[in-house]
C-alpha positions as CSV (number, residue, x, y, z in Angstrom):
1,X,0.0,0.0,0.0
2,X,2.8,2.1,1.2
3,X,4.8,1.1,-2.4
4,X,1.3,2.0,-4.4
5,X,1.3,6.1,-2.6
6,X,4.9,6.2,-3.0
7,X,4.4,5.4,-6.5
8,X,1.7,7.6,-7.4
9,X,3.7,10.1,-5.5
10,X,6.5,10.1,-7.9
11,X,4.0,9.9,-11.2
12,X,2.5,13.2,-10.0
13,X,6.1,14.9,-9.3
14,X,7.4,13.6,-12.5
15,X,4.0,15.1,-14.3
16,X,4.5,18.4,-12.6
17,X,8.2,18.8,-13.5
18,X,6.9,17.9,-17.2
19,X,4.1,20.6,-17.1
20,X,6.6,23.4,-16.3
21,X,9.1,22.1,-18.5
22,X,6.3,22.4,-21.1
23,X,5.4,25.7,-19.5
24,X,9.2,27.2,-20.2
25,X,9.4,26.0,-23.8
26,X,9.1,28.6,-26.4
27,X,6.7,27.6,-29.0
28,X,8.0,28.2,-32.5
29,X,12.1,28.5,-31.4
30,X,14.7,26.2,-31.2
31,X,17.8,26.9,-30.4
32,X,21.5,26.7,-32.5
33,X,21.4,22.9,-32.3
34,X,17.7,22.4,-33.3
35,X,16.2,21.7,-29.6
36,X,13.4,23.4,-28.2
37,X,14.3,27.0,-26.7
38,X,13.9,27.6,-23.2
39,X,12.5,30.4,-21.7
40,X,14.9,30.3,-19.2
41,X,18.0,29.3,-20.7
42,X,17.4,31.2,-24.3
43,X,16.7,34.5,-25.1
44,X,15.4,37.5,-23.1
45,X,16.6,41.1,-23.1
46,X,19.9,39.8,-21.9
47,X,21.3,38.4,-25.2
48,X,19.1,40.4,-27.0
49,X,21.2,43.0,-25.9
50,X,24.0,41.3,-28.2
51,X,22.3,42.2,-31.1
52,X,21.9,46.2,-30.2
53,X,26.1,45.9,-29.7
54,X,25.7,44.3,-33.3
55,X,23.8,47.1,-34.2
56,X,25.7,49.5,-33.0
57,X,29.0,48.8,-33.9
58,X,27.0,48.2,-38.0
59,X,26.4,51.8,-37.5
60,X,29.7,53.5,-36.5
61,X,31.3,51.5,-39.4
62,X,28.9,52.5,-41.9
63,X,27.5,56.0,-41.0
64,X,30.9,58.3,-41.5
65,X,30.9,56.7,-45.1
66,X,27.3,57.7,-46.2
67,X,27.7,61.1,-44.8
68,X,31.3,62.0,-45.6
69,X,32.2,59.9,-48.7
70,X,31.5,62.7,-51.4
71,X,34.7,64.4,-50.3
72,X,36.6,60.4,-50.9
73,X,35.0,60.4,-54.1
74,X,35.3,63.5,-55.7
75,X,38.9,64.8,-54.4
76,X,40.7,61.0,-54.2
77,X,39.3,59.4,-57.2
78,X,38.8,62.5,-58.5
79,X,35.1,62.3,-59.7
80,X,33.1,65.4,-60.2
81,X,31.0,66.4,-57.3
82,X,27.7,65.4,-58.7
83,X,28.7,62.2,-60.0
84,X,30.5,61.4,-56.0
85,X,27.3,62.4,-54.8
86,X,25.0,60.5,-56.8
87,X,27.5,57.5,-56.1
88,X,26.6,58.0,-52.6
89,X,23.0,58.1,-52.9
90,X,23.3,55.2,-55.3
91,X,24.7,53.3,-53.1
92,X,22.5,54.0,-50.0
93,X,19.6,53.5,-52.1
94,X,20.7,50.0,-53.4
95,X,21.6,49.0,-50.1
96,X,18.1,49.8,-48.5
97,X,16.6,48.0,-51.3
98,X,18.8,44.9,-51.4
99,X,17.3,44.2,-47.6
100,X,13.8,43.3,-49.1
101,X,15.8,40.6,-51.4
102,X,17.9,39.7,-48.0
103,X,15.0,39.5,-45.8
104,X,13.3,37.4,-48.2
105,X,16.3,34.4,-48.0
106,X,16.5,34.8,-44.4
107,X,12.7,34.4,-43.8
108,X,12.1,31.5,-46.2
109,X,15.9,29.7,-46.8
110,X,19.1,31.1,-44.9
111,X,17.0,32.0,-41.5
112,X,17.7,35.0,-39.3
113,X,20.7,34.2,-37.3
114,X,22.7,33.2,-40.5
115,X,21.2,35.8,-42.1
116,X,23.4,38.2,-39.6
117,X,26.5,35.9,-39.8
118,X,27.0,35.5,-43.5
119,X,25.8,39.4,-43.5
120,X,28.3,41.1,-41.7
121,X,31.1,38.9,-43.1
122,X,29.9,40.1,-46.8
123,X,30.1,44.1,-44.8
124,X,33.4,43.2,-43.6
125,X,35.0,41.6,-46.7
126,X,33.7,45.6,-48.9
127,X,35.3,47.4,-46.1
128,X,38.8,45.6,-46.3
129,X,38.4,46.0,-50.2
130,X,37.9,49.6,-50.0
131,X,40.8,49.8,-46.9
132,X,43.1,48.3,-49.4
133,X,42.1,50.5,-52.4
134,X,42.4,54.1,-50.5
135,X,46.0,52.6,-48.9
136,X,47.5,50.8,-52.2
137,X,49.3,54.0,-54.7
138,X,48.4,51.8,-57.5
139,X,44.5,51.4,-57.4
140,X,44.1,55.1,-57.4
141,X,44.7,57.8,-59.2
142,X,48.0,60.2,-58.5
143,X,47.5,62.8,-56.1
144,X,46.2,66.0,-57.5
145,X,44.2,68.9,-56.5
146,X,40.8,69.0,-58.1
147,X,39.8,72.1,-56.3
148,X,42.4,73.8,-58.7
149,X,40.7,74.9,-62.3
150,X,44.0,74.6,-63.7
151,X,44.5,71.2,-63.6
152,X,44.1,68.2,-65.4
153,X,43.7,65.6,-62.8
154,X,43.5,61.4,-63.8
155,X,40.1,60.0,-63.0
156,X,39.5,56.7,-61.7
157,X,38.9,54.4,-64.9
158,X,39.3,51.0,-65.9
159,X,39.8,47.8,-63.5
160,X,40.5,50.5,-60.1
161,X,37.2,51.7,-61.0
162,X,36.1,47.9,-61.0
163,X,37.4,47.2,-58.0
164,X,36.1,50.5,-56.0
165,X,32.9,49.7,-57.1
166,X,32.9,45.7,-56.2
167,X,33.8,47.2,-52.7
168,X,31.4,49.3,-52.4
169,X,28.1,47.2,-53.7
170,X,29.7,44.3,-51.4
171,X,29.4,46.5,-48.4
172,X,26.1,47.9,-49.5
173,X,25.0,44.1,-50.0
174,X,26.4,43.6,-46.1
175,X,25.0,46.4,-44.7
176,X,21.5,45.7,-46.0
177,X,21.9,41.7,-44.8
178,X,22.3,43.3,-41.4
179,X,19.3,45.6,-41.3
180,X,16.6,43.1,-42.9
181,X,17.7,40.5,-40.4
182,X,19.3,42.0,-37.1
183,X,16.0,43.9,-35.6
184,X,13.5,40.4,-36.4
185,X,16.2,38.1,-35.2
186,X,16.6,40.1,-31.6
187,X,13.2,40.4,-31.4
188,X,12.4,36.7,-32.0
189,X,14.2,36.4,-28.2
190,X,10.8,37.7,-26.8
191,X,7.2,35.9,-27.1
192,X,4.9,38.1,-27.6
193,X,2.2,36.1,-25.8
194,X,4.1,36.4,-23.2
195,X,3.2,39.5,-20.7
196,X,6.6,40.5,-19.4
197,X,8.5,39.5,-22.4
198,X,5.8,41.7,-24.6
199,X,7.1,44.7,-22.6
200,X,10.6,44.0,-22.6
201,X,10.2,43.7,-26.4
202,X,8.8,47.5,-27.0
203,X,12.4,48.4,-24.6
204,X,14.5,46.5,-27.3
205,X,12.8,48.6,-30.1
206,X,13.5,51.5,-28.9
207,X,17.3,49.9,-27.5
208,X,17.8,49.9,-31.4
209,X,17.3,53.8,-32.0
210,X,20.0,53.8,-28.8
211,X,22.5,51.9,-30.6
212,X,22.2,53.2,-34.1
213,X,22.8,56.5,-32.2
214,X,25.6,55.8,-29.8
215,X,27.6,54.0,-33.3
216,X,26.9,56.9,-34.9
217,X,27.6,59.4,-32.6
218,X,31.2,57.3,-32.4
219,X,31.5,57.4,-36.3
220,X,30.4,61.3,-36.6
221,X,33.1,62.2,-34.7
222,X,35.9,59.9,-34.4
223,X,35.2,58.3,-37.3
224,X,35.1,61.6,-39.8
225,X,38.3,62.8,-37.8
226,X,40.3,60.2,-38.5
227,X,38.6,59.9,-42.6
228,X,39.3,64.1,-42.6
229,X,42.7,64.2,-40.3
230,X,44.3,60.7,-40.3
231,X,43.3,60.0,-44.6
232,X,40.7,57.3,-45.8
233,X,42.5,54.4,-45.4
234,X,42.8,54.7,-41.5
235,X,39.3,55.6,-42.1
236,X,38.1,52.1,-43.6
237,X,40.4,50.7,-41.4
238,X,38.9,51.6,-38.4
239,X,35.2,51.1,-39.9
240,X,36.6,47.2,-40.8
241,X,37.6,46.5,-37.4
242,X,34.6,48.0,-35.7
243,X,32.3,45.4,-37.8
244,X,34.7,42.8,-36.9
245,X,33.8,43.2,-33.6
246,X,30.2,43.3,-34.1
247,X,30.7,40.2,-35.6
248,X,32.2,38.9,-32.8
249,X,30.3,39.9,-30.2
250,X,27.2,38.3,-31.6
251,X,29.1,35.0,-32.5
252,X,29.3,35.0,-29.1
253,X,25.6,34.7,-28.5
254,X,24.9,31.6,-30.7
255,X,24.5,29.4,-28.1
256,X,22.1,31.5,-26.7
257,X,19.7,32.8,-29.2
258,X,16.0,31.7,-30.0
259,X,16.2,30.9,-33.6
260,X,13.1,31.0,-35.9
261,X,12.1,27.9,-37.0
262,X,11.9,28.2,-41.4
263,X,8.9,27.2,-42.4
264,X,8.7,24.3,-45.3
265,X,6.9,26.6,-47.9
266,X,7.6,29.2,-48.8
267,X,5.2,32.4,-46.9
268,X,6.0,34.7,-49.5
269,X,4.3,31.7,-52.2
270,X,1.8,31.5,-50.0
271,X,1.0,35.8,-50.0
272,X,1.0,35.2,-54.0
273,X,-1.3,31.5,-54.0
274,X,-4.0,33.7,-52.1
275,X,-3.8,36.4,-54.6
276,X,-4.1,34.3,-57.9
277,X,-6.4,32.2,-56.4
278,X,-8.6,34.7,-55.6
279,X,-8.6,36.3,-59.1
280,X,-9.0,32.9,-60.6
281,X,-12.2,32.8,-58.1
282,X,-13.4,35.6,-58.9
283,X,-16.9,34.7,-60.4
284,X,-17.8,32.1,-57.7
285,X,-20.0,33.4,-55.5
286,X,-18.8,33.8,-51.0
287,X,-20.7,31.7,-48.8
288,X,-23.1,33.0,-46.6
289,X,-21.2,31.5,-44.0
290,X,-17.7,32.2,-43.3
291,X,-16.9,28.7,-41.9
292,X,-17.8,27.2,-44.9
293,X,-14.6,28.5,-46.3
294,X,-11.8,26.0,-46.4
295,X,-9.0,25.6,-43.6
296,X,-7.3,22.7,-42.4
297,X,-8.8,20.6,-39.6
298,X,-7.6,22.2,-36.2
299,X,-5.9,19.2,-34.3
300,X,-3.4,18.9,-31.5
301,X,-0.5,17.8,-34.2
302,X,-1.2,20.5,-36.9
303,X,-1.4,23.2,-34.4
304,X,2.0,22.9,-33.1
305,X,3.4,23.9,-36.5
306,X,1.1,25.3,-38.0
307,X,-0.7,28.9,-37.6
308,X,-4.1,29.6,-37.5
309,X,-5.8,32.9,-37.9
310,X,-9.6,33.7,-37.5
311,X,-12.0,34.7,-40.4
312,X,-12.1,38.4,-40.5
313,X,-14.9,40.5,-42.6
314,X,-12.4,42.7,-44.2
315,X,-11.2,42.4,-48.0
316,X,-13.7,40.4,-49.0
317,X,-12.6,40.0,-52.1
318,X,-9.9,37.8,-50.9
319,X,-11.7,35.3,-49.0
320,X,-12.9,34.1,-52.8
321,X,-9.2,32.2,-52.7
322,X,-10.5,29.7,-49.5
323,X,-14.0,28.9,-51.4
324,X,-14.3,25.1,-52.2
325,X,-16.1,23.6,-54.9
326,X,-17.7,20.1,-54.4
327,X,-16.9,19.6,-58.5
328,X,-13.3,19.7,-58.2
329,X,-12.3,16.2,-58.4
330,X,-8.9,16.5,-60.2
331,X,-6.0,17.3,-58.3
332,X,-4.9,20.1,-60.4
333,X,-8.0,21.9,-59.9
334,X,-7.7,21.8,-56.4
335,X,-4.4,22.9,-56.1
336,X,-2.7,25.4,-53.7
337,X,-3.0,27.9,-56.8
338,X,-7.0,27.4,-56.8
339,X,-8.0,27.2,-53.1
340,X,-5.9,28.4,-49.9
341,X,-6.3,28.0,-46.5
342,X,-8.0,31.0,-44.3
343,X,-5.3,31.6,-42.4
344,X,-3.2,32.3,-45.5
345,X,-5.9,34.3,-46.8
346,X,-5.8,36.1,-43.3
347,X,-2.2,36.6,-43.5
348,X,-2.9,37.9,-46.8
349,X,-4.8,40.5,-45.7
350,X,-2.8,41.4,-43.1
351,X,0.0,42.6,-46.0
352,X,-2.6,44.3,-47.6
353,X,-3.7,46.1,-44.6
354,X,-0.2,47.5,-44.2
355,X,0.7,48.5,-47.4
356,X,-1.5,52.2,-47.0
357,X,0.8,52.6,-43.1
358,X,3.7,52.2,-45.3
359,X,2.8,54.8,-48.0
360,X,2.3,57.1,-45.4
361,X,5.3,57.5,-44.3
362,X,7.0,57.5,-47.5
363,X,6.7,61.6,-47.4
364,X,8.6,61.5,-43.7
365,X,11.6,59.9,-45.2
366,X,11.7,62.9,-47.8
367,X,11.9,65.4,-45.0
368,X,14.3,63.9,-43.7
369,X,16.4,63.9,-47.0
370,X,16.5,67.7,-46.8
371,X,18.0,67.8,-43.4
372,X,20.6,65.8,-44.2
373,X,21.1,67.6,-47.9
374,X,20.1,71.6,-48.0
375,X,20.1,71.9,-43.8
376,X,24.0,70.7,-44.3
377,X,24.0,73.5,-47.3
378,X,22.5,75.8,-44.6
379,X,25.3,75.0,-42.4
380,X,28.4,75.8,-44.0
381,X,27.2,79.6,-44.5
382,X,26.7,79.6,-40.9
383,X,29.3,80.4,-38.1
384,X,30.6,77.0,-36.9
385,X,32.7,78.1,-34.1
386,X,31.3,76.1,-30.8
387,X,34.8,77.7,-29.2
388,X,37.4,79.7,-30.5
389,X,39.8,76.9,-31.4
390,X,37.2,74.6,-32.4
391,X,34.4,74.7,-35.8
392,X,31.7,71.3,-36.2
393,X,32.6,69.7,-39.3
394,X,29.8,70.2,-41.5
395,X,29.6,66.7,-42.7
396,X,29.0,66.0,-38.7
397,X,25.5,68.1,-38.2
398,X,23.9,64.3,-38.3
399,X,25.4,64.3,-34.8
400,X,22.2,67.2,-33.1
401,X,19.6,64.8,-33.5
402,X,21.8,61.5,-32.7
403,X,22.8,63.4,-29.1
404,X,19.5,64.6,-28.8
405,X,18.1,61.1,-29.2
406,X,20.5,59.5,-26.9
407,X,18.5,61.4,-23.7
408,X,15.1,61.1,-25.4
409,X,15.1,57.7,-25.7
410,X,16.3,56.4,-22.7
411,X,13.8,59.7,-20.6
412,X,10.7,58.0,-23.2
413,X,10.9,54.0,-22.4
414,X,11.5,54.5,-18.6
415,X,9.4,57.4,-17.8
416,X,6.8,58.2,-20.3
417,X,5.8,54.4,-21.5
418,X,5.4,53.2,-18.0
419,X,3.5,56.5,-16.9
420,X,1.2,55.8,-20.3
421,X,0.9,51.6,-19.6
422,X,-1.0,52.8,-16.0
423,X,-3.3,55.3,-18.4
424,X,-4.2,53.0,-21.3
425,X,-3.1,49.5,-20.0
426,X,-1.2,49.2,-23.1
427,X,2.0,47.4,-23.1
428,X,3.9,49.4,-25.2
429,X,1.9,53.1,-24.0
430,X,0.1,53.9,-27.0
431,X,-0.3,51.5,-29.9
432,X,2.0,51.5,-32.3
433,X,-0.3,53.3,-35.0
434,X,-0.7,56.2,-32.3
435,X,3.3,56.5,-32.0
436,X,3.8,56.0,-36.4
437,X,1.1,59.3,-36.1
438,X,2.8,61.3,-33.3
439,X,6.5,61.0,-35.4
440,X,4.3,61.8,-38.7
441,X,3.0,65.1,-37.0
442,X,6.1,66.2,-35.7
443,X,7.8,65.8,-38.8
444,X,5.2,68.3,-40.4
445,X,6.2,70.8,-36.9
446,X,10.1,70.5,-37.8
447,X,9.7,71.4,-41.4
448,X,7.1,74.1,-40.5
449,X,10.2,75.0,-37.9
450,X,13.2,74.4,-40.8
451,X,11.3,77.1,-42.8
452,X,11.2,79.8,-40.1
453,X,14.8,79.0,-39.3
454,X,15.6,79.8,-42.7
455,X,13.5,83.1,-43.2
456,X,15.5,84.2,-39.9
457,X,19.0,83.3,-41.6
458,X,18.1,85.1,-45.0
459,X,17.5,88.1,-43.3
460,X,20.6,88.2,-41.4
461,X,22.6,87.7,-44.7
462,X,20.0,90.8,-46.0
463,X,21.3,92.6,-42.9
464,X,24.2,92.2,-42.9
465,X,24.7,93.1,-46.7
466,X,25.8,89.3,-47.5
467,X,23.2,87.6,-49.4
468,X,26.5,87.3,-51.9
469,X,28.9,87.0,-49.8
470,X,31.6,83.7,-48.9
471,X,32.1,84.5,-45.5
472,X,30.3,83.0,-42.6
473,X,27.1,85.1,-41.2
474,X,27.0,86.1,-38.1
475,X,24.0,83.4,-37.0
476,X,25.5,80.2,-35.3
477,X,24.8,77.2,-36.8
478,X,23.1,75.9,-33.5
479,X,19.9,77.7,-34.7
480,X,19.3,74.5,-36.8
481,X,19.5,72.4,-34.0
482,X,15.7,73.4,-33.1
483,X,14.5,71.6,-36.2
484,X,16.8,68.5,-35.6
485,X,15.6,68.0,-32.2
486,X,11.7,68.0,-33.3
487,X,12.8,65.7,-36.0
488,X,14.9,63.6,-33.8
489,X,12.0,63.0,-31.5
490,X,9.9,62.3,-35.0
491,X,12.1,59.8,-35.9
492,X,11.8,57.9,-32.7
493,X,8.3,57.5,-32.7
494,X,7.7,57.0,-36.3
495,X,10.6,54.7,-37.3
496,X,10.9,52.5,-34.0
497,X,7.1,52.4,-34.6
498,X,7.3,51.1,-37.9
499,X,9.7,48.2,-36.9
500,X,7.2,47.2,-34.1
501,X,4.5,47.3,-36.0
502,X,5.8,45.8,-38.8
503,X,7.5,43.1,-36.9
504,X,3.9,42.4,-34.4
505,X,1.5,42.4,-37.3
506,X,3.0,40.2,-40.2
507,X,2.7,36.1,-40.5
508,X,5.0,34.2,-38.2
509,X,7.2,33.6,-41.6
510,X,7.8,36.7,-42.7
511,X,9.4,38.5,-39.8
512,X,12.2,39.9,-41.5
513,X,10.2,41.1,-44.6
514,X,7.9,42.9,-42.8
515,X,10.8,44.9,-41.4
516,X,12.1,46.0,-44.5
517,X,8.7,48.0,-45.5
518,X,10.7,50.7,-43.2
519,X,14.4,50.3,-45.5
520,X,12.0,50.6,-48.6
521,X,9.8,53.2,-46.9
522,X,13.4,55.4,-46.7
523,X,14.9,54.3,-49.8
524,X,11.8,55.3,-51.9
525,X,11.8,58.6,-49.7
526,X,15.4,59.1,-50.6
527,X,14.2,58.7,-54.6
528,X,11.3,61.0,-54.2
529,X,13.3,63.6,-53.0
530,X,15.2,64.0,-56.2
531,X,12.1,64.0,-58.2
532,X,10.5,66.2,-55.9
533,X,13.5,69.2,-56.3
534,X,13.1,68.7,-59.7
535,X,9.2,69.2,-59.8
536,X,10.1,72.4,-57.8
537,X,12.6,73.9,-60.2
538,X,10.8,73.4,-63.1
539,X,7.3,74.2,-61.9
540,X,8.8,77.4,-59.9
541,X,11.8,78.3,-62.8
542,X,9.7,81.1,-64.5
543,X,8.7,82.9,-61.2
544,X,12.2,83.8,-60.1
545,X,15.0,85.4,-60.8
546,X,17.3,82.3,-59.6
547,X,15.0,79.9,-62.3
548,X,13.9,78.3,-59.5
549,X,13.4,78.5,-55.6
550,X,16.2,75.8,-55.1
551,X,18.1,76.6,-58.9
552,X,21.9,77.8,-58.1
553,X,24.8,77.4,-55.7
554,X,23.7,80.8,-53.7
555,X,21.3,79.5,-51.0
556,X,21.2,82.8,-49.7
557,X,19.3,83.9,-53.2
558,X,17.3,80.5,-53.5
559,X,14.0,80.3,-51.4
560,X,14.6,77.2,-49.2
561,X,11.7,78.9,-46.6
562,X,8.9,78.2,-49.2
563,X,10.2,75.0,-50.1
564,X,10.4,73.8,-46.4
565,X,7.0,75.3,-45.9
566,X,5.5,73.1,-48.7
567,X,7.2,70.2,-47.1
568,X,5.3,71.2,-44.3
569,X,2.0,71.1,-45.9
570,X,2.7,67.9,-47.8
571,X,3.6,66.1,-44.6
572,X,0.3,67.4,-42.9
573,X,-1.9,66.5,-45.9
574,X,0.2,62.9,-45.4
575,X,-1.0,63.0,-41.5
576,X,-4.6,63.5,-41.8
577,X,-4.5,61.0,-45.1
578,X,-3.0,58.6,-42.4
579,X,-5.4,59.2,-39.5
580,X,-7.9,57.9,-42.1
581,X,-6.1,54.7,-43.3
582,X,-5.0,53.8,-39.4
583,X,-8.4,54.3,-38.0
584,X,-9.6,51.6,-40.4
585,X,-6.8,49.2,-39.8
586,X,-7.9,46.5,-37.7
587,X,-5.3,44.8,-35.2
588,X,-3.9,41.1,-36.3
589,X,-5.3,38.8,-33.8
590,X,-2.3,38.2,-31.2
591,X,-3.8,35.5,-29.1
592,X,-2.5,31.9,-29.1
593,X,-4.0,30.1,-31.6
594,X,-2.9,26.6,-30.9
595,X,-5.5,26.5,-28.3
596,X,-8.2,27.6,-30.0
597,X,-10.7,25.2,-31.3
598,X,-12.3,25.8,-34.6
599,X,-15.2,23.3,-36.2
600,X,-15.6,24.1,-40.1
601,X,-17.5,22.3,-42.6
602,X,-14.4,21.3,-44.8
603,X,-14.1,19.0,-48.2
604,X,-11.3,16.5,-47.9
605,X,-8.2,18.5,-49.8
606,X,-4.9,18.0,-51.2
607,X,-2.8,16.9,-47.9
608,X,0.0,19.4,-49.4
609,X,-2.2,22.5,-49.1
């Protein structure tokens, strides 16, 4: 009898310590060998924070070289200065777009964490190419001073220029590895489901604001010292070594990470199934009932690895891809490419849903491309003194905003977010739609502010009798700092809210995609600016003297104000577009699914649907 209790005894321990075993495993991750992650032993903010040191140490290599490379370009290589800047914008705007192609292989092939690896080894191998070039006398052409109208100075040209731009586009290709995949892969060391862990994930959003602007307030100074004083290839040098370590330091965390288990099919197939499907559909009529449309039955098996997603009245249109047809017989006519499951039709809508966010702040990245263009422009005709024996390199204005940021952000996640969880009961504060709109706003305020800033520098120069003149006018360049500062706070909201929302809202699969709406939100911002001044000067060329409020070299005779204002407008016309469209989004169900039971009438289907 004594034998029996004892027995039963040890059943029920052995049943408990299974429960919270079962209890600590983290559905959907496995670690670097394949296992199960545990909560305990994987993941969390604590290697989580590897990856912001990762991200970091990405930006202080890479920064310095998208903001000071004109001057390597045009007086090293000896390119003129439109064609070193257009190399420069070429290459930031191939690199933002190459992260959609990246985050595609890591969410469907590569994965995340390998992703990052084989990433910042592809950044590393471009920076030792370009260290090599700018060090090496022979891959370069012989020093000369282009500044000087007299002489006839070599351009870069044949296999050098080959090899300059193999360097480059390999560092771009890097650099864009590491921004599709970093942000999803240290989020996926959080579960959303999970209460604590849901908070701690909104901290490492904003954590990677932090570290892009403590590595860039290391590569706008030291960094663009050592390019300006020290020459180019202790520059590159320095940027090579400081990726290294990056690369290092998240190595390190392998044996740590939650790692996203890859899905057998492809998710971004399975966006494009629901789309033909439902176009090939389109003349059948919806059911009445929604749970007539086909899913896959709901079992204790399928709902470990698979994800289920509710019926949803929205997009109608799209639910015509789940409709089942008793005379299908053949297997080809009910293939993947004829009927899809709700839940991809669900996730399918969710992509849809988001696609009018990410429009909207298309318009924010173009404001921000005139900060970092014309307010540089406004800068060098200011005094740049910030002591007697010491001027702020234009090329390091970028820095206002970073230093700004580095006391907003930590002041917003530990004393604003909690203060707004105990108003709304939202994790995060305010949802991320309310934060996208606060940013959008304030980008509107800090042109509206840009403008006014530049009506009082004109009249200074008018003042002062200088609108023609070289010499610095006697405004300090810290005046500008008002509108980096609104910006800078803009940019927190709106941008860290576009990789949370991005990240919480799309299918389980396509983590990493999601995330790059925001590199292709600033990429196409980037291209729109340059259509956008050139709209401008030709619809404004008969109307002034200059032929054209931005025509010229003279900023002091061009009429920056009116084109800041109209920036202004556009991005308030953009904020009341996008209080429409976000009012009418509706939330992706965050619940777990796996527990939910679902009863649909289904027809027996293709098992590989």
């Amino acid at each position: 009898m004594q034998e029996n209790s004892e027995a039963v005894e040890r059943r029920r321990n052995m049943e408990w310590v299974e429960q919270e075993e079962e209890e600590l495993v983290v559905d959907g991750k496995v670690d670097w060998r394949g296992r199960r992650a545990v909560r305990n032993k994987h993941g969390g903010f604590t290697v989580a924070v590897l990856a912001l040191v990762m991200f970091a140490f990405e930006n202080m290599a890479t920064l310095s070289i998208a903001v000071n490379s004109v001057t390597y370009f045009n007086r090293t290589m000896h390119y003129v200065l439109s064609d070193a800047a257009n190399m420069v914008t070429n290459y930031m705007g191939v690199s933002y777009i190459l992260s959609i192609l990246v985050a595609v292989l890591a969410d469907t092939w590569i994965g995340r964490c390998k992703s990052v690896l084989v990433s910042a080894f592809f950044e590393f191998l471009g920076l030792s190419l370009l260290t090599v070039q700018a060090h090496s006398k022979t891959l370069k052409p012989p020093l000369c001073n282009v500044l000087d109208p007299t002489a006839k100075c070599d351009k870069l040209a044949g296999s050098n220029q080959a090899f300059l731009y193999l360097g480059l586009y390999v560092l771009a290709l890097g650099s864009a590895g590491v921004k599709a995949s970093l942000p999803s892969h240290g989020a996926d060391q959080f579960d959303e489901k999970h209460p604590k862990e849901s908070v701690q994930m909104s901290t490492f959003f904003n954590g990677l604001l932090f570290a892009v602007c403590v590595g860039g307030t290391v590569s706008l100074t030291l960094f663009v010292y050592i390019e300006d004083h020290k020459g180019w290839d202790w520059g590159f040098g320095i940027s090579t070594v400081a990726i290294f370590l990056g690369l290092l330091i998240f190595a390190f965390g392998i044996p740590l990470y939650r790692i996203h288990v890859l899905s057998e099919t492809s998710a971004i197939i399975q966006i494009i199934q629901v789309y033909v499907a439902a176009i090939r559909n389109r003349n059948l009529q919806l059911p009445a009932d929604p749970m007539e449309l086909y899913e896959i039955e709901q079992d204790k098996e399928a709902a470990l690895d698979l994800e289920y997603l509710p019926h949803r009245n929205i997009y109608r249109f799209l639910d015509k891809a789940a409709i089942q047809e008793r005379r299908w017989n053949a297997e080809a006519e009910r293939g993947p490419w004829k009927v899809c499951r709700v839940t991809q039709v669900e996730n399918a809508k969710v992509i849809a849903s988001m696609v009018p966010i990410f429009l909207c702040t298309i318009i924010m990245t173009l404001c921000l491309a005139q900060l970092q263009t014309f307010s540089v422009q406004q800068g060098y005709t200011m005094d740049t003194r910030i002591t007697n024996h010491f001027n702020i390199p234009p090329a390091s204005l970028p820095i206002i905003p970073v230093l700004f940021l580095l006391i907003i952000i930590p002041l917003y996640d530990r004393v604003c977010v909690p203060l707004l969880r105990k108003i709304t009961g939202i994790p995060t504060g305010i949802t991320h739609l309310q934060r996208i709109g606060v940013g959008l706003l304030l980008s509107s305020i800090s042109m509206a502010i840009a403008a006014a800033i530049e009506v009082k520098r004109k009249n200074v120069a008018r003042d002062n009798n200088m609108l023609d003149a070289t010499e610095p006018l006697p405004l300090s360049i810290f005046w500008l700092s008002f509108q980096y500062f609104v910006f800078g706070i803009a940019d927190m909201f709106t941008y860290v809210g576009l990789l949370e929302f991005f990240y919480s809202e799309a299918p389980k699969a396509l983590k990493s995609t999601s995330t790059c709406f925001l590199w292709c939100s600033m990429a196409l911002g980037y291209f729109l600016s340059t259509i956008m001044v050139q709209i401008v000067n030709g619809a404004t060329k008969n109307i002034t003297a200059s032929g054209g409020w931005l025509r010229g070299n003279n900023i002091n005779r061009n009429h920056l104000n009116l084109f800041f204002l109209l920036l202004s407008v556009l991005s308030l016309i953009n904020f009341f577009v996008y209080l429409v469209v976000s009012t009418r989004y509706q939330y992706r169900p965050q619940g777990p699914t796996a527990s939910v039971t679902v009863t649909r009438r289904t027809i027996p289907m293709n098992e590989n649907l």
